[in-house]
Rosetta silent file (secondary structure, phi, psi, omega in degrees, C-alpha in Angstrom):
SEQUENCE: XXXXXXXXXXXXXXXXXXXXXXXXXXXXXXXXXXXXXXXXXXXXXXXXXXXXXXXXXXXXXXXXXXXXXXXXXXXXXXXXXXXXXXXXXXXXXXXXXXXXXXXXXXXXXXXXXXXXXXXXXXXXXXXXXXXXXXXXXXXXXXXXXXXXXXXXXXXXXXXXXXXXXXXXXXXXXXXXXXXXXXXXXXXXXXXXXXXXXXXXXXXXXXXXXXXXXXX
SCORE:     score description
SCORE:     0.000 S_00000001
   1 L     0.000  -47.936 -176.264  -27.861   -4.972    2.332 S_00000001
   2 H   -76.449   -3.335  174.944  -28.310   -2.463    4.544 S_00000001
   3 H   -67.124  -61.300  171.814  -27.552   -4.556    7.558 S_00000001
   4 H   -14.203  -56.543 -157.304  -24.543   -5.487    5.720 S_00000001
   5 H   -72.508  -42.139  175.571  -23.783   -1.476    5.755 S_00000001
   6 H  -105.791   38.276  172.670  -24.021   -1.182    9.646 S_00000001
   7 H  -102.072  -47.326  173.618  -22.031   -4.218   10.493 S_00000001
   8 H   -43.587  -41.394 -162.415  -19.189   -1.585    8.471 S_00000001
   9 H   -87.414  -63.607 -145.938  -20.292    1.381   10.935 S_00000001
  10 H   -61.943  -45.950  164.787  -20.217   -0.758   13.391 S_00000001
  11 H   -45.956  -69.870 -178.293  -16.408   -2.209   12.730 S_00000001
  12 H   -23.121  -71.033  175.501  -15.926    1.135   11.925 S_00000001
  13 H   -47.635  -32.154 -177.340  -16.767    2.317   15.846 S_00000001
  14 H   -88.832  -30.761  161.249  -15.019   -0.357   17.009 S_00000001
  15 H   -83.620    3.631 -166.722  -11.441    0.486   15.184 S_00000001
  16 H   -75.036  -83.865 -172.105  -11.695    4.160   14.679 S_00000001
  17 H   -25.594  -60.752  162.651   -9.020    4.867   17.123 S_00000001
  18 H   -42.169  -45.835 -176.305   -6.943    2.240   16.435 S_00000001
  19 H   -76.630  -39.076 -176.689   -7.111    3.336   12.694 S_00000001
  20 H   -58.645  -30.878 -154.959   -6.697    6.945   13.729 S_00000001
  21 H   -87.546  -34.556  174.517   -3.566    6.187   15.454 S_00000001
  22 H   -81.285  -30.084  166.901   -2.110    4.301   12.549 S_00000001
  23 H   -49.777  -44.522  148.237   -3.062    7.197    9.858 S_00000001
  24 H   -22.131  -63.437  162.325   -1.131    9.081   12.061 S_00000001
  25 H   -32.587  -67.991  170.068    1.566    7.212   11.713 S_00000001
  26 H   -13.696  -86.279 -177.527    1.410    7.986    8.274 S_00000001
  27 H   -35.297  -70.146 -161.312    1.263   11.735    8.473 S_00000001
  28 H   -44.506  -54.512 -153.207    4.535   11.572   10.562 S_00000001
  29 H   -64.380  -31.661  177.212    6.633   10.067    8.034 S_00000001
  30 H   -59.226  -27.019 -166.171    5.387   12.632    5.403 S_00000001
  31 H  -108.741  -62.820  167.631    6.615   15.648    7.797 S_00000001
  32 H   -73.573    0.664 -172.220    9.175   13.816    9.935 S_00000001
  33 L  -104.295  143.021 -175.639   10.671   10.331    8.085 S_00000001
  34 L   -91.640  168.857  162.919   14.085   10.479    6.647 S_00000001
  35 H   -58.637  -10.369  140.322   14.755    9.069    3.137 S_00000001
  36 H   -60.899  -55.762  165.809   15.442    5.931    4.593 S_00000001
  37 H   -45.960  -70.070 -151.242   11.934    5.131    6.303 S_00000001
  38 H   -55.631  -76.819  166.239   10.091    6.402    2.907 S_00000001
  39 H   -10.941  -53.386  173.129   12.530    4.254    0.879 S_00000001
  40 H   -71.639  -33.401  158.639   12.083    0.939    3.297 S_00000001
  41 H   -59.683  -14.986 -170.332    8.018    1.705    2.643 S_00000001
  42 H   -98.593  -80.149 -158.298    8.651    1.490   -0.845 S_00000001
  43 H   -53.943   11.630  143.652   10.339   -2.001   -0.761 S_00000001
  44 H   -67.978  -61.250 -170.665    7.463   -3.200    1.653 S_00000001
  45 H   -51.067  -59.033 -173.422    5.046   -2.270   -1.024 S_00000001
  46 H   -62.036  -41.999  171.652    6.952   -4.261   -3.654 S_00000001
  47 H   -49.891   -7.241 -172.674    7.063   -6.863   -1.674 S_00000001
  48 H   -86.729  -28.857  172.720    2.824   -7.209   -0.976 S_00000001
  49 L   -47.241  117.984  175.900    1.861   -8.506   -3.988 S_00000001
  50 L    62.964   33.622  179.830    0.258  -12.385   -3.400 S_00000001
  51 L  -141.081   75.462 -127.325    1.559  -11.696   -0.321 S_00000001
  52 L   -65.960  171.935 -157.266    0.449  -10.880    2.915 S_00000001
  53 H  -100.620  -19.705  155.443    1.600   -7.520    4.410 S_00000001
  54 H   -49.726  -47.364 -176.359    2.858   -8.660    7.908 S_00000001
  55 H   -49.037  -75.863 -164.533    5.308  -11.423    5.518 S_00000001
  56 H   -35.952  -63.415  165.808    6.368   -8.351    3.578 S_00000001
  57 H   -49.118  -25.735 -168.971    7.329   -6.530    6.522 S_00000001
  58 H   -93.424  -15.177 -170.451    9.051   -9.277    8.187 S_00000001
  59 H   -82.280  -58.877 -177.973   10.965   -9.494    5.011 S_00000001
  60 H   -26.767  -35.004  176.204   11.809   -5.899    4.991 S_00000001
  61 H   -67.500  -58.658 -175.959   13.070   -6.615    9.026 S_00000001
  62 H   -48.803  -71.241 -177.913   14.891   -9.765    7.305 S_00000001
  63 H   -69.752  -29.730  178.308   17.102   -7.465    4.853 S_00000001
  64 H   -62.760  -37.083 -171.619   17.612   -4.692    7.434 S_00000001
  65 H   -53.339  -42.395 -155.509   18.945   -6.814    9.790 S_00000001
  66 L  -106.132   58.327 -178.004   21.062   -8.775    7.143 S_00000001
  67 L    11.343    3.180 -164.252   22.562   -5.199    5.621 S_00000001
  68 L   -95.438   30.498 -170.768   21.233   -6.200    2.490 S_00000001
  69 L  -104.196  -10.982 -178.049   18.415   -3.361    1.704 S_00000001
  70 L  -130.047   39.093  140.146   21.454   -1.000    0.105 S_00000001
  71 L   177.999  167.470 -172.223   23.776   -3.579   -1.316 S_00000001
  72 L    94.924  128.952 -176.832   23.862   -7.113   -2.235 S_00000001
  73 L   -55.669 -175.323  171.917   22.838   -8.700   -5.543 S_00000001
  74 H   -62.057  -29.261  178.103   19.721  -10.012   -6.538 S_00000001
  75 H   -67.827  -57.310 -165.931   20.304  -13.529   -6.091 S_00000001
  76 H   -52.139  -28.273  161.743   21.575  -12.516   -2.710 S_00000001
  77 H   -66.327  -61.912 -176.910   18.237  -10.909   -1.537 S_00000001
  78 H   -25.265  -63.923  160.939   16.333  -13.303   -3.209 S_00000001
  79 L   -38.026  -23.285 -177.913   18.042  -15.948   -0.604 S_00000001
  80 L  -126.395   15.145  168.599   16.428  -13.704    2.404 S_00000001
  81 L  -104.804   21.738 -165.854   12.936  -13.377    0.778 S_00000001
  82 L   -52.529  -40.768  164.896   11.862  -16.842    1.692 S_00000001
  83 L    -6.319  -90.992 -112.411    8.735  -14.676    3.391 S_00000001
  84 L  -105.488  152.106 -178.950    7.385  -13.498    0.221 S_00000001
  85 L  -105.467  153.049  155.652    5.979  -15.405   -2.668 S_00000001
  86 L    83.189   52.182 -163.080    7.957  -14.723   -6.091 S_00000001
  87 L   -86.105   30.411  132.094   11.165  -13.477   -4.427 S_00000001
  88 L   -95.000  -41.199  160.028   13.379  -13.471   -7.384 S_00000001
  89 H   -56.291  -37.384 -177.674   11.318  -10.762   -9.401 S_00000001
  90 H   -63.848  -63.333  165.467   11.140   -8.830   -6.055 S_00000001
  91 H   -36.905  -68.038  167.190   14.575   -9.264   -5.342 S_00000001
  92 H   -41.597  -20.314 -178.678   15.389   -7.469   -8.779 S_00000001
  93 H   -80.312  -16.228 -155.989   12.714   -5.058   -8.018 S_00000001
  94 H   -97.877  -90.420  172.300   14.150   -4.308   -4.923 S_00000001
  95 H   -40.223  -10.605  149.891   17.767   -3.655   -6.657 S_00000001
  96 H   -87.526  -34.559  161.608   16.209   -1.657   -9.479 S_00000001
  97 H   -62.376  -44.626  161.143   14.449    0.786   -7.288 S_00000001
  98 H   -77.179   26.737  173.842   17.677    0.902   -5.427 S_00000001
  99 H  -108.301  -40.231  179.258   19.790    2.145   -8.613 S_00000001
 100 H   -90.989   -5.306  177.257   17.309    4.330   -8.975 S_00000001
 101 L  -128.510    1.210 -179.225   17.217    6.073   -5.605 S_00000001
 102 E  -100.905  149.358  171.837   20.226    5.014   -3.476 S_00000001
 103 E  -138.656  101.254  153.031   23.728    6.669   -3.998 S_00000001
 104 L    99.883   -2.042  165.212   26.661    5.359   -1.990 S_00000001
 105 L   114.390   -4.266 -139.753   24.079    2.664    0.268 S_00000001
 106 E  -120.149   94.895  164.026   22.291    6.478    1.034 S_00000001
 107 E   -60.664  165.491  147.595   18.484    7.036   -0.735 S_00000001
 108 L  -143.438  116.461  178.843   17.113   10.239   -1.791 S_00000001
 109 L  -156.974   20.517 -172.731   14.122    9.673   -2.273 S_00000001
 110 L   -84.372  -64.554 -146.911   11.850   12.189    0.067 S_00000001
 111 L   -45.897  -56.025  143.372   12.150   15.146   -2.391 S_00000001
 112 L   -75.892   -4.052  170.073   10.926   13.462   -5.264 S_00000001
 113 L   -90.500   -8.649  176.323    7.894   12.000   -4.259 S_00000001
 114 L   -69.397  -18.164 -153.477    7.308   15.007   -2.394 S_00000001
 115 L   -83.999   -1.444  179.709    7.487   17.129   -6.147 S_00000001
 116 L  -113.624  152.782 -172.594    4.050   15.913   -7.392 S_00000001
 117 L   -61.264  -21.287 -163.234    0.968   18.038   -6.936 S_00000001
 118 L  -158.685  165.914  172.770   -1.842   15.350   -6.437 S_00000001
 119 H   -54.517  -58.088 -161.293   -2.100   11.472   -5.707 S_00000001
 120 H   -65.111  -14.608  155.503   -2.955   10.344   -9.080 S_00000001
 121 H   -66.599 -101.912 -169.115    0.562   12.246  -10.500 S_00000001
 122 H    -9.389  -81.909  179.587    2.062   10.733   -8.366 S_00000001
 123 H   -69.733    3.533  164.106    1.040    7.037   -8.722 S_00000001
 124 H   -89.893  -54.084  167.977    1.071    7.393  -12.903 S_00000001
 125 H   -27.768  -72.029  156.357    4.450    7.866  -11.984 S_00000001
 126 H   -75.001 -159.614  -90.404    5.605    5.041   -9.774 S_00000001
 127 H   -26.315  -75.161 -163.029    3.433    2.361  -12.123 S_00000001
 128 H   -60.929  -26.544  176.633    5.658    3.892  -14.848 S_00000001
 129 L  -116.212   -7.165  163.601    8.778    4.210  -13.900 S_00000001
 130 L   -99.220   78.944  171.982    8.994    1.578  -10.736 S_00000001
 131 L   -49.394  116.882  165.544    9.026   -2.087  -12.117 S_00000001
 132 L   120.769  -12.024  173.924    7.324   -4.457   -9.542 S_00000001
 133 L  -113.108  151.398  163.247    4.603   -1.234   -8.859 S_00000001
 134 L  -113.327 -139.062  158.000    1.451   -1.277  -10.281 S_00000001
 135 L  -119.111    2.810  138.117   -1.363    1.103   -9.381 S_00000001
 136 H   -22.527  -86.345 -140.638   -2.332   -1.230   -6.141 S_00000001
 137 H   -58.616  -42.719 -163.334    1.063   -1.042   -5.011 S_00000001
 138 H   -75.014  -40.189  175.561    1.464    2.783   -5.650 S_00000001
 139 H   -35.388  -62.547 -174.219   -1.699    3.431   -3.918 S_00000001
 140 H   -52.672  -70.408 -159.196   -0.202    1.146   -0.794 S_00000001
 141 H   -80.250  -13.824  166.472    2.592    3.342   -0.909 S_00000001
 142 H   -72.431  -35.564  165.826    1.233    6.697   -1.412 S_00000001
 143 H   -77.139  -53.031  167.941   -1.384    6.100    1.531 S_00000001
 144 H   -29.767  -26.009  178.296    1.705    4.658    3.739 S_00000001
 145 L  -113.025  -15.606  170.605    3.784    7.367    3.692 S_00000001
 146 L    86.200   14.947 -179.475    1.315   10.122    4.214 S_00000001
 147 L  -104.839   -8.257  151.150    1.759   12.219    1.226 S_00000001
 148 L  -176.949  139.628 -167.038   -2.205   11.805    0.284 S_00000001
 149 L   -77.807   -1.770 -149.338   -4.984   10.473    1.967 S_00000001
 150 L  -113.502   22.738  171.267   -7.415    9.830   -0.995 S_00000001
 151 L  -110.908  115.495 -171.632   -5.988    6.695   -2.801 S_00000001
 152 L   -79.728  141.034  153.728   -7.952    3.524   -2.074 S_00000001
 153 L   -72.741  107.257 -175.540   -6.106   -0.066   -1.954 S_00000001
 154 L   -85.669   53.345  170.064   -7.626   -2.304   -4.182 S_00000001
 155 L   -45.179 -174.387  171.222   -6.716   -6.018   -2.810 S_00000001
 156 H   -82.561  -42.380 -165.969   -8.583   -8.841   -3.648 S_00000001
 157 H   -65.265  -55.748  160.376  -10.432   -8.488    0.060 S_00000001
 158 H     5.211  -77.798  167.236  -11.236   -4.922   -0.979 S_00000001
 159 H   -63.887  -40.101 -147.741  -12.579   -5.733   -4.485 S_00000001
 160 H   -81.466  -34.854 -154.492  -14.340   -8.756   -3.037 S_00000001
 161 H  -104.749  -65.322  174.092  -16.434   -7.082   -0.223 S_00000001
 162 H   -30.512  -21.715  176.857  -17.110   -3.735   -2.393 S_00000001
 163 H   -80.192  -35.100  176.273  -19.018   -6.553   -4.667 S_00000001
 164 H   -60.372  -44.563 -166.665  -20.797   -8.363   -1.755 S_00000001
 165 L   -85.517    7.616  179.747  -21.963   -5.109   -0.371 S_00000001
 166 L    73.279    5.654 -140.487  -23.333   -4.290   -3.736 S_00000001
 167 L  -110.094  -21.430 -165.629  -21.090   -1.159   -4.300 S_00000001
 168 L  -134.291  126.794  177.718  -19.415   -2.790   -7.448 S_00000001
 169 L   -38.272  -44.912 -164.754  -21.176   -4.724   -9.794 S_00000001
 170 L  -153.026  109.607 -178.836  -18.415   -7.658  -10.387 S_00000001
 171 L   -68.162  113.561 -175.245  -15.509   -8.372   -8.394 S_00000001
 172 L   -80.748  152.748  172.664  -12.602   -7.173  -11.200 S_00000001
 173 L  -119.403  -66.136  167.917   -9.145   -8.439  -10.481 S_00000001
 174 L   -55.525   75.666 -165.679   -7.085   -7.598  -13.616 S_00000001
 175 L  -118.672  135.975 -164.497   -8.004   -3.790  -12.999 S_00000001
 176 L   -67.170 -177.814  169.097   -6.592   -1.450  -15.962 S_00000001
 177 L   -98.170   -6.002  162.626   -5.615    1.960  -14.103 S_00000001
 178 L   -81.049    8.106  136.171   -8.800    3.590  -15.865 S_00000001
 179 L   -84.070  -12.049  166.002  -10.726    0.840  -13.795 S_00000001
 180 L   -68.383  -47.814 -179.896   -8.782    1.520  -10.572 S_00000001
 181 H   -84.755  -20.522  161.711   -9.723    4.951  -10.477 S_00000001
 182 H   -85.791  -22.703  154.968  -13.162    4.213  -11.483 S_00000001
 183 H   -87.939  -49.132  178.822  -13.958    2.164   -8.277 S_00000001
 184 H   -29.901  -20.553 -173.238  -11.664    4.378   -6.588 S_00000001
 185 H   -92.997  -33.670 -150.849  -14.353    6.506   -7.425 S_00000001
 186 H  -101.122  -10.485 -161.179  -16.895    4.459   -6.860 S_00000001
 187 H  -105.248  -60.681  153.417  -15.673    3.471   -3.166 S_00000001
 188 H     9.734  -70.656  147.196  -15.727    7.323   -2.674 S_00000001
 189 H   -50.414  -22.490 -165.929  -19.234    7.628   -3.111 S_00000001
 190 H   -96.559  -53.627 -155.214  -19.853    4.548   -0.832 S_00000001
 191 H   -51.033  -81.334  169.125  -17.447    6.169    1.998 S_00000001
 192 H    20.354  -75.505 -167.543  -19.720    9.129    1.377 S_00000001
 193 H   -97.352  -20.473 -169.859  -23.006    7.569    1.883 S_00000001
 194 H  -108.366  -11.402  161.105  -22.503    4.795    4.639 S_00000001
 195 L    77.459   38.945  152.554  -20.613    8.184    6.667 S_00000001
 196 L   -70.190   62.930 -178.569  -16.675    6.231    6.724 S_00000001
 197 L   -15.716   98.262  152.238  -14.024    8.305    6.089 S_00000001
 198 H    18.447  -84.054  177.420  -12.387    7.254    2.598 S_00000001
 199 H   -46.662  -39.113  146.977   -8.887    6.914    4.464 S_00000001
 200 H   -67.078  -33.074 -168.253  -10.603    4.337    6.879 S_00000001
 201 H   -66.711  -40.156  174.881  -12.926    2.441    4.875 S_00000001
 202 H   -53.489  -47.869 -157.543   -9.850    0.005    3.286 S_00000001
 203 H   -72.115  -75.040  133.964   -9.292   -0.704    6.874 S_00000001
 204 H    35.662  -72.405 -166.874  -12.987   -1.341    7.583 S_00000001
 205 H   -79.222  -45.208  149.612  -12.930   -3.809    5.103 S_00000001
 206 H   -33.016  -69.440 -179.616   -9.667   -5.558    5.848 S_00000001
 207 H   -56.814  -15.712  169.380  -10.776   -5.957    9.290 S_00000001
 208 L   -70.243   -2.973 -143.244  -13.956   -7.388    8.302 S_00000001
 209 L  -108.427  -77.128 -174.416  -11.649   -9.706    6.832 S_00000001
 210 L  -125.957   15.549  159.658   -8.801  -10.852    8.506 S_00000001
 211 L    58.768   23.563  165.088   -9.765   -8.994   11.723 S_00000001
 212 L  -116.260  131.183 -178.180   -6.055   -7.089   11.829 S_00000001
 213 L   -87.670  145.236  176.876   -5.070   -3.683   11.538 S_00000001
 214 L  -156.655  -72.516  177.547   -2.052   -3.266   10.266 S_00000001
 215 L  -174.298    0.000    0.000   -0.593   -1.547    6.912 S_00000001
């Protein structure tokens, strides 16, 4: 096991920059991103589920391109989500988030997500009131945008490698949001102790994975 733990440091050492440079990213959009950027992050995020997150993005590229991220029905998205696996629920999810935050083709959508005090407000939020988010997805978009660094992404590679590594008993899949936040917690402690920065460690583990940095 513990070899296991400095093949992670080791990743770690080898991507910290790289990873720095994309957290970065982040931060900018949080200080600096118009209501359009945050908005096009949230319809990446619906789009990741059973789905890889370059696809998602390429769809998101797909509808910008095609004018269709502020108008066009559901069917009509649906038609330009070939990317993405289950791209008729998306497509609606994608047109129900934009009823709820678009006016006139135009989001608003900085203000409120800026109006909650802590991650986990936040992301009880979106799961409740964005169909097509879960507490994954809100996580995804709540690290993505740079409004707080302390929500882990729970994928399947995630879940899978916290189990291998011993950190989690059983890799859970179906996770309730009082079991999300209890590995979240649990990953926490692991960042902690192997000396990973929280806000890195998802990457860490992705890259042990599919050996890309990305989103």
């Amino acid at each position: 096991m513990k070899d296991s733990w400095l093949e992670l440091f080791s990743i770690y050492l080898e991507i910290k920059d790289s990873v720095g440079q994309r957290l970065s990213d982040f931060r900018r959009l949080k200080t600096y991103g118009s209501d359009a950027e945050i908005f096009e992050e949230l319809v990446f995020c619906l789009l990741t589920p059973q789905s890889r997150a370059r696809q998602a993005e390429k769809a998101v590229e797909i509808l910008k391109k095609e004018h269709l991220l502020y108008k066009g029905d559901a069917q009509k998205l649906s038609s330009r989500l070939n990317v993405v696996r289950f791209k008729n629920h998306k497509a609606q999810y994608i047109c129900d988030a934009r009823a709820m935050f678009c006016r006139n083709e135009m989001p608003d959508i900085k203000k409120k997500i800026d109006s909650f005090a802590g991650s986990i407000e936040l992301r009880d939020w979106l799961s409740g009131n964005i169909m097509g988010i879960g507490y994954k997805e809100a996580s995804h978009f709540v690290r993505n945008t740079g409004f707080f660094t302390d929500a882990a992404i729970l994928d399947r590679h995630i879940i899978r490698n916290l189990n291998s590594l011993g950190v989690l008993e059983k890799a859970e899949t179906n996770l309730t949001r009082k079991n999300y936040l209890d590995i979240e917690k649990t990953m926490k402690g692991f960042s902690n102790s192997i000396g990973i920065p929280m806000d890195y460690l998802d990457f860490v583990l992705m890259y042990k994975d599919t050996g890309d940095i990305f989103k």
